[in-house]
N, C-alpha and C positions, 0 to 999 in steps of 0.2 A: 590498532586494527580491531576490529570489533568481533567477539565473541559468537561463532552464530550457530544456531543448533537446529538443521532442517532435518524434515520427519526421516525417518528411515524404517523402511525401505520406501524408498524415493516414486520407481517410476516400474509399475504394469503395461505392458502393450508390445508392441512389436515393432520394429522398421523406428530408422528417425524422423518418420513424417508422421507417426502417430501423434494424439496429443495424449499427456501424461497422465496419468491416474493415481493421485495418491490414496497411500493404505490408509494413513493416521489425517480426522474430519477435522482434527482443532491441536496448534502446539504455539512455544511462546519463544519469540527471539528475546535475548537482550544484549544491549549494545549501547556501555556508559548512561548515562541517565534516561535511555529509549528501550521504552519495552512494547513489544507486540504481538498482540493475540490474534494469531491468524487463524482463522474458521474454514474451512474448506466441506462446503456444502452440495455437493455432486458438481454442478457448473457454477455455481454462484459462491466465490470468496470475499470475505470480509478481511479488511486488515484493521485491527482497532491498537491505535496510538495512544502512547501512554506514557509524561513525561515530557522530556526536550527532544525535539528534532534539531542537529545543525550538522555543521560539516564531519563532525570526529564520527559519525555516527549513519547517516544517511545512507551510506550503503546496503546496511541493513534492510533498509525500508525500498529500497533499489531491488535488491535480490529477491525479495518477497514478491513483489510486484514482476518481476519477470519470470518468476515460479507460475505463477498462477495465468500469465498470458500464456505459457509456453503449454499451459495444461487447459487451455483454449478456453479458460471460464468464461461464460456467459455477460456475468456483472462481477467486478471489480468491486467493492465498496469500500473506502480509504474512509474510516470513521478517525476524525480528530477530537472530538466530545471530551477526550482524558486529555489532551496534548496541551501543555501548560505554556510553550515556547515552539516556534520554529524560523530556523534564520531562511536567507535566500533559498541554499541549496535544499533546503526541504519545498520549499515552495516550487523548485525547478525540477524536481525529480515528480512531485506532483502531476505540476504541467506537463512532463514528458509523457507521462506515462496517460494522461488523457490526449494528446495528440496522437498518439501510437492507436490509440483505440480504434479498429477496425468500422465501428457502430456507435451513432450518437448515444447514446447512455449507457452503453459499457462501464468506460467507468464514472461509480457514483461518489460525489464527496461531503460527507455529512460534515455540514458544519462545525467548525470549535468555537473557541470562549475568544472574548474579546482580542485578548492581544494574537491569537494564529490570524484570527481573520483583518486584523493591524497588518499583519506581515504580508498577504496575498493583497490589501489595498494598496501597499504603500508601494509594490511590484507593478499597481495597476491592472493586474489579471485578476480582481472581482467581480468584474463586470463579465469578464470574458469565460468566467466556470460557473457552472451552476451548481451552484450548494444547495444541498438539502438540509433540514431541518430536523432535529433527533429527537 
């Protein structure tokens, strides 16, 4: 089970329809060979991947991502630039979470190094995300 260490104190606002507001702008998950700098910029999160994404470990990157929809960000950015490996379920948890996206460019995904963007070809969903450029 992966180790995860989110900001604390967590959540400012009122009522459970507020959206969340965290105290702490920038903190770092790690979880076996996956580590992540998430950046929290008043609306606009960054998640920057670092290492292996696969299954032992994806949740992580799961959680993070449903932190920041749940605190209504703006733009999402899942930067892969450090991400050395990822199997299926990183590539699926990706996709989910741009489906989920309420607004076409919510979330944004900076492309990675050869073999991540191997792994989202070899799924057949490169054509269907639009990656950015870092």
């Amino acid at each position: 089970m992966p180790t995860l260490s989110p900001p604390d104190p967590v959540v400012h606002g009122s009522g459970s329809s507020a959206p969340l507001t965290l105290v702490k702008p920038a903190w770092v998950t790690r979880s076996g060979l996956l580590h992540l700098l998430v950046r929290n910029d008043a609306s606009d999160w960054t998640l920057e991947l670092d290492g292996e994404l696969d299954r032992s470990n994806v949740a992580a990157l799961e959680q993070e991502i449903l932190l920041a929809e749940a605190a209504e960000a703006a733009t999402i950015t899942i930067d892969l630039r450090r991400l050395d490996f990822t199997d299926l379920s990183g590539v699926r948890a990706i996709v989910r979470a741009h489906s989920r996206s309420p607004e076409p460019g919510r979330v944004r995904i900076v492309e990675g190094p050869r073999a991540v963007r191997r792994a989202f070809r070899l799924a057949g969903l490169d054509a269907e995300l639009l990656f950015e450029t870092g």
